[in-house]
TORPA-4810 file (N, C-alpha, C, O; in nm, 3 decimals):
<nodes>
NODE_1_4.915_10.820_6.912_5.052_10.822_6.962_5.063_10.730_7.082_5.169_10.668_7.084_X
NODE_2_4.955_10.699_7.211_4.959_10.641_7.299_4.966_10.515_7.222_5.061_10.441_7.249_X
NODE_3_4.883_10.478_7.133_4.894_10.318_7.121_5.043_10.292_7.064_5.127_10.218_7.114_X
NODE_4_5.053_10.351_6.977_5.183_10.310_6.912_5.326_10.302_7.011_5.418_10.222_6.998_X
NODE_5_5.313_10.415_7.114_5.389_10.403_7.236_5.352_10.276_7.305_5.445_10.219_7.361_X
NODE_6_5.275_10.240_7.310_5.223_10.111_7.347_5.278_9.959_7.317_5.311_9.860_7.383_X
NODE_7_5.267_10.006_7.151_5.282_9.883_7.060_5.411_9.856_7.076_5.457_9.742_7.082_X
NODE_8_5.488_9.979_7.085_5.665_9.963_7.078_5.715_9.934_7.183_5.825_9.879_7.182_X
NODE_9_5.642_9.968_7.318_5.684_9.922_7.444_5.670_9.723_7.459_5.729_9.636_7.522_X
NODE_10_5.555_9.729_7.360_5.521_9.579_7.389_5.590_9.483_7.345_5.605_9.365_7.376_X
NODE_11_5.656_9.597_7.215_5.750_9.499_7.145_5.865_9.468_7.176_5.922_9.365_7.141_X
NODE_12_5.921_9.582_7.265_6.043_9.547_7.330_6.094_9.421_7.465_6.181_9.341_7.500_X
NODE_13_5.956_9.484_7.500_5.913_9.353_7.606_5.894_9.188_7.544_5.914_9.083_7.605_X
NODE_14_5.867_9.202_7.457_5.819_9.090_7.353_6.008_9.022_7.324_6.067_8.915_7.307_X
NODE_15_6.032_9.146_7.333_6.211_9.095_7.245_6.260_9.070_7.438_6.344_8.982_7.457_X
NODE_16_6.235_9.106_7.497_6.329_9.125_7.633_6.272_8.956_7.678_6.349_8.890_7.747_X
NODE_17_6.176_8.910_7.648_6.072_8.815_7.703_6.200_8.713_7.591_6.310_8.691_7.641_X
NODE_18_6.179_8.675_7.490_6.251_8.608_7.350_6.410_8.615_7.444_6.470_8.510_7.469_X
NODE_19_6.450_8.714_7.475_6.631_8.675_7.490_6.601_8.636_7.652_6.696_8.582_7.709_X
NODE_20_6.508_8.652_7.715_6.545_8.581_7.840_6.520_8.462_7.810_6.609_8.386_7.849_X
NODE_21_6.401_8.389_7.736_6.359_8.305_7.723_6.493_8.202_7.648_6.493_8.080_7.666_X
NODE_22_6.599_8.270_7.569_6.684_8.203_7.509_6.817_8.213_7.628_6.912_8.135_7.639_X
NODE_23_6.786_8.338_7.712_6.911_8.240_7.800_6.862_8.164_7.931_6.935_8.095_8.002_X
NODE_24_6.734_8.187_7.950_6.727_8.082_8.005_6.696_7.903_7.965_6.678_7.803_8.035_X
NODE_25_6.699_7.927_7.819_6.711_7.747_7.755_6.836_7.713_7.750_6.866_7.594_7.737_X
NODE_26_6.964_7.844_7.761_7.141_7.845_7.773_7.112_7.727_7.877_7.116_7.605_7.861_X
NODE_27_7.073_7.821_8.010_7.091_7.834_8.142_7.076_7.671_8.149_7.160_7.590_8.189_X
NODE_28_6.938_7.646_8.095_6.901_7.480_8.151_7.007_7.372_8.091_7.040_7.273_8.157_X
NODE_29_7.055_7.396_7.966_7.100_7.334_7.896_7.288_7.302_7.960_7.364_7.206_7.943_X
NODE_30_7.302_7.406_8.021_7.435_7.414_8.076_7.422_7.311_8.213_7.513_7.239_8.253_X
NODE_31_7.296_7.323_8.271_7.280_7.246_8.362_7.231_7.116_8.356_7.257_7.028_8.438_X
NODE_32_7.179_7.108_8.286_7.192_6.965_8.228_7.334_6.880_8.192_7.370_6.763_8.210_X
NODE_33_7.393_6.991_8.136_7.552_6.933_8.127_7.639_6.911_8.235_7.724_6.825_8.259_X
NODE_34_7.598_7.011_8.292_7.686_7.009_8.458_7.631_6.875_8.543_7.693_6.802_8.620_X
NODE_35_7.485_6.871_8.498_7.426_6.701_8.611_7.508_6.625_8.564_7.580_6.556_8.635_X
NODE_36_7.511_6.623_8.429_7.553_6.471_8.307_7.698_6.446_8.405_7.713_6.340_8.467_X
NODE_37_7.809_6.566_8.412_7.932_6.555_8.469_7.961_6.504_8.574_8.059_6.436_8.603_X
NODE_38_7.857_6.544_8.646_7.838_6.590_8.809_7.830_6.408_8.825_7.886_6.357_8.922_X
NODE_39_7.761_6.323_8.728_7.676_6.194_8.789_7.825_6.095_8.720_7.876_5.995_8.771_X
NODE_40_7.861_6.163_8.597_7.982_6.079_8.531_8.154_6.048_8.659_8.243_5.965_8.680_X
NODE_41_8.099_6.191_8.710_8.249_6.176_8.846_8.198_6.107_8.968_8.280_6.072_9.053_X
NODE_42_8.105_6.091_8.981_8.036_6.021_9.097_8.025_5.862_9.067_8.014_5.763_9.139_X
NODE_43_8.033_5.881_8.936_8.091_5.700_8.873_8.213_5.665_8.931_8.255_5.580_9.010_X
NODE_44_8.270_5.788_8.848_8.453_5.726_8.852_8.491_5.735_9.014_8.599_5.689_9.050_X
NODE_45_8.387_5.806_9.127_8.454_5.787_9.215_8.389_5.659_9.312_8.439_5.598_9.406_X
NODE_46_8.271_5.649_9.254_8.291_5.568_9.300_8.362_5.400_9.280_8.389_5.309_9.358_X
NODE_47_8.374_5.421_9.122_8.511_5.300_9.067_8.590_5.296_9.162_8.619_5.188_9.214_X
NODE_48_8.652_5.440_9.215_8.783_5.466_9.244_8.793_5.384_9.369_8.887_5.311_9.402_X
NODE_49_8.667_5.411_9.441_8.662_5.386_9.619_8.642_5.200_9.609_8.661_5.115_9.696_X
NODE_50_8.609_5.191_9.504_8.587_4.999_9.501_8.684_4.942_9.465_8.688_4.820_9.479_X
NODE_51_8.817_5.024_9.394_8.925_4.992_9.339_9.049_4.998_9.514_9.141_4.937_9.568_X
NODE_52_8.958_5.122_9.534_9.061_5.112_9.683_9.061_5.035_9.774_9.159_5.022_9.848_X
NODE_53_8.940_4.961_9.791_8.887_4.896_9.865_8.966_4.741_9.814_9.038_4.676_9.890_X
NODE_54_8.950_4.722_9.744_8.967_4.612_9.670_9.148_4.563_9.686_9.195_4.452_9.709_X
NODE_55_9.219_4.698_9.663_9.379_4.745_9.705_9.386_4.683_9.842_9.459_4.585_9.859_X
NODE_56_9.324_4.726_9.930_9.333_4.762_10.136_9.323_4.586_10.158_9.395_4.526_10.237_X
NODE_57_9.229_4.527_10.081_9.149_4.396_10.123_9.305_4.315_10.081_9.361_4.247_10.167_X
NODE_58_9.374_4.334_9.924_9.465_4.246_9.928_9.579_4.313_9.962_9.674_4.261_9.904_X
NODE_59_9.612_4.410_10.035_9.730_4.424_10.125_9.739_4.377_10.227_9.837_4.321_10.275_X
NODE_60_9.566_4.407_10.308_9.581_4.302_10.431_9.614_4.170_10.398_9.726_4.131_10.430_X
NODE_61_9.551_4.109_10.350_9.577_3.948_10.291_9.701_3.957_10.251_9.748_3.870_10.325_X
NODE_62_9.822_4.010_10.170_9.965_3.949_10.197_10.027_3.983_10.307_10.128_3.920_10.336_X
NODE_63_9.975_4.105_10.403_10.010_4.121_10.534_9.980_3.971_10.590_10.056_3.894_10.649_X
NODE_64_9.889_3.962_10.565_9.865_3.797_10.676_9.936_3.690_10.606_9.945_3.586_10.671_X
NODE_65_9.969_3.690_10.535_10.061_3.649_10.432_10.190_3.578_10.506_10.239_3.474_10.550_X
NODE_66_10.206_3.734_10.479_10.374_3.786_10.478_10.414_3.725_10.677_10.516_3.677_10.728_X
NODE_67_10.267_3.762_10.737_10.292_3.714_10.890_10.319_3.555_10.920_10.396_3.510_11.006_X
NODE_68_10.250_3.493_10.842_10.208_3.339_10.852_10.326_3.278_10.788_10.371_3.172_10.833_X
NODE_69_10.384_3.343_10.678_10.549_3.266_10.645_10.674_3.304_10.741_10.765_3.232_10.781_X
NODE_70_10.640_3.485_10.774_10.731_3.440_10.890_10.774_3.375_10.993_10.887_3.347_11.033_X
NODE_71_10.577_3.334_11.067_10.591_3.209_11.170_10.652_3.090_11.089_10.719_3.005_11.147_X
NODE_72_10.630_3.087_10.971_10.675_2.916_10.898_10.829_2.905_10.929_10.881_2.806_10.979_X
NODE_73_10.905_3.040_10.885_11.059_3.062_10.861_11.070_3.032_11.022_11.116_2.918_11.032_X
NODE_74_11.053_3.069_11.111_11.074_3.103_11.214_11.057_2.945_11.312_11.114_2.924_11.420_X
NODE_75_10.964_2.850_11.239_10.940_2.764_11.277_11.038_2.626_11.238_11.069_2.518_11.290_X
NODE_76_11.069_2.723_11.081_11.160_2.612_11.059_11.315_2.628_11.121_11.384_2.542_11.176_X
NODE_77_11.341_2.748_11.097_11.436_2.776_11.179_11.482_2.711_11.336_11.597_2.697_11.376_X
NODE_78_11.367_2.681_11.402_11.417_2.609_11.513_11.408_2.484_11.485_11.481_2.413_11.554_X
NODE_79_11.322_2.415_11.379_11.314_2.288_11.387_11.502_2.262_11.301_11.555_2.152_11.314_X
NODE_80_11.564_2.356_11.235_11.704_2.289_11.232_11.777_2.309_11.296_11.879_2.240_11.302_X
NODE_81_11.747_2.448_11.397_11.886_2.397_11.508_11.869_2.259_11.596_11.958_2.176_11.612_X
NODE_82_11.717_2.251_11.660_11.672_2.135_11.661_11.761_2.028_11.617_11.809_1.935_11.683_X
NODE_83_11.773_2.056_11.503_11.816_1.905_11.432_11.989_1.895_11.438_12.054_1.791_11.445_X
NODE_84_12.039_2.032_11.433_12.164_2.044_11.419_12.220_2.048_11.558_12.343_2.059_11.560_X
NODE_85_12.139_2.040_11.722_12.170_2.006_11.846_12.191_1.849_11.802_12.302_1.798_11.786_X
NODE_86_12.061_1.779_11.785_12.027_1.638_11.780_12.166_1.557_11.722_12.214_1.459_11.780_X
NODE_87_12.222_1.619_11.592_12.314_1.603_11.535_12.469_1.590_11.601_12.553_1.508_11.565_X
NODE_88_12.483_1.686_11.700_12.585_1.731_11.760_12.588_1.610_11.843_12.682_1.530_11.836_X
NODE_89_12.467_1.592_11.938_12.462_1.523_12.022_12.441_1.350_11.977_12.449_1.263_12.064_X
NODE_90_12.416_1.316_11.838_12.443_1.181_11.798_12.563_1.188_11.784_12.598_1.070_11.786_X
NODE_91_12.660_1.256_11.769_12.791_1.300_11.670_12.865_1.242_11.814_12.938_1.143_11.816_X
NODE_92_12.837_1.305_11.907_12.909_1.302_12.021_12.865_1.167_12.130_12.956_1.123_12.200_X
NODE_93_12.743_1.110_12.141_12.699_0.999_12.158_12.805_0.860_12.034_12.873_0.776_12.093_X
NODE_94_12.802_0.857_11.904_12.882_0.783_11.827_12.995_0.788_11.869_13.056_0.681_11.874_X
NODE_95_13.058_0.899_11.908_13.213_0.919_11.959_13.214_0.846_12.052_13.318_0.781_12.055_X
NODE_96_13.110_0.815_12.176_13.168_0.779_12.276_13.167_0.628_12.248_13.268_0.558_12.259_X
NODE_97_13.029_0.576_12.207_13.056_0.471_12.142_13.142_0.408_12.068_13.135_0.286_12.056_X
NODE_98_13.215_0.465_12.022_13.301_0.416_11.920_13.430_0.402_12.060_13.495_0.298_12.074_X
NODE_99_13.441_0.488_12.124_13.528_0.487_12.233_13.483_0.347_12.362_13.551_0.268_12.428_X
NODE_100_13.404_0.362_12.355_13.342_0.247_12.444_13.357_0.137_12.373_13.385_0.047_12.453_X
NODE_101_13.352_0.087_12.238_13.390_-0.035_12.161_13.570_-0.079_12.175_13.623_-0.190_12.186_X
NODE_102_13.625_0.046_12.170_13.769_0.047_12.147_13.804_-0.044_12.278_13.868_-0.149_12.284_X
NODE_103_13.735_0.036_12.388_13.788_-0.028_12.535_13.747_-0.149_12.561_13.821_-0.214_12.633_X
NODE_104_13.620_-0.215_12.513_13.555_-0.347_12.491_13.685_-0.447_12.430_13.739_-0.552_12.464_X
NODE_105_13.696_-0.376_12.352_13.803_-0.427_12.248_13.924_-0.503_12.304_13.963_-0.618_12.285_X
NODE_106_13.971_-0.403_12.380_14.110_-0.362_12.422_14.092_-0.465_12.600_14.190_-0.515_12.654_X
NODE_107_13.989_-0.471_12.641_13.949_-0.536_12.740_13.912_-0.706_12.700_13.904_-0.787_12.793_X
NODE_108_13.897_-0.738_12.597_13.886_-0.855_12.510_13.993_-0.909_12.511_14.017_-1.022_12.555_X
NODE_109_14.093_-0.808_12.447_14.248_-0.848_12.405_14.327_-0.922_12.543_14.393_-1.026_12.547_X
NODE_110_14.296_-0.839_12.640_14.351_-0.840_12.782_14.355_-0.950_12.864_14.449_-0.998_12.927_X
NODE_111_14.160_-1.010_12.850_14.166_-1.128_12.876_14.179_-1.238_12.782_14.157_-1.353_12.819_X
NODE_112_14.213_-1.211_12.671_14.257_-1.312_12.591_14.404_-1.343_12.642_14.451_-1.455_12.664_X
NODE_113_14.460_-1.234_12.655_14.656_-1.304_12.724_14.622_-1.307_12.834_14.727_-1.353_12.879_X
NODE_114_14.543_-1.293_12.939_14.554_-1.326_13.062_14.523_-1.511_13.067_14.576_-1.594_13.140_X
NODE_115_14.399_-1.533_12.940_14.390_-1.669_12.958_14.508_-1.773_12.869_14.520_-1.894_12.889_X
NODE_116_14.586_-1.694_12.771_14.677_-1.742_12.718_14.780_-1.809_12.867_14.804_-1.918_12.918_X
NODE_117_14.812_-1.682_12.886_14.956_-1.679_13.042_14.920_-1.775_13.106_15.012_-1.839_13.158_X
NODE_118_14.767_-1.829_13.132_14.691_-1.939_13.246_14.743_-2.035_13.195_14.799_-2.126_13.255_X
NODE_119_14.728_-2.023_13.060_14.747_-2.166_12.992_14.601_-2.219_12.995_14.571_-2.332_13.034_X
NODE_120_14.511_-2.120_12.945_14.323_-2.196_12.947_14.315_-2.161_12.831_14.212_-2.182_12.767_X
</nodes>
């Protein structure tokens, strides 16, 4: 009777030994799956962080961009009032000239009858 109490104890142990043994091949197997995941998101993040990076690098760059055409606008901008003073002031330089010819003119005419009247 002892052995057979024996035999049946051993066998249960034998079966208790068999289902741990099968959840712990679950156990590994789940964890193996969980690394596989664990290493697949550590990809994508790090895609993600080279993708962001990559974003930051050309925002700065049309920031410097976007700065360097405003000095251009800004540059051109004075070079036409610049031009549209320059303008004003030939505009108004020609005027006087043209006024200064008139009186040349008109001062020509003047001594032309003054030397007529001489009789020269």
């Amino acid at each position: 009777v002892l052995v057979g109490d024996i035999r049946g104890q051993m066998k249960k142990v034998e079966q208790e030994l068999e289902f741990t043994h099968a959840e712990l091949t679950a156990a590994r197997a789940k964890a193996a799956e969980a690394e596989s995941q664990a290493a697949e998101a550590a990809k994508q993040v790090n895609s993600l962080a080279t993708t962001l990076a990559k974003a930051e690098r050309q925002a700065e760059e049309q920031k410097q961009a976007a700065t360097k055409l405003q000095g251009q606008v800004a540059s051109l901008e004075t070079s036409v009032k610049a031009a549209d003073a320059g303008a004003m002031d030939s505009s108004l330089l020609a005027g006087k000239l043209q006024e200064m010819q008139a009186r040349a003119e008109q001062a020509e005419e003047m001594v032309r009858e003054l030397q007529q009247e001489r009789g020269t």
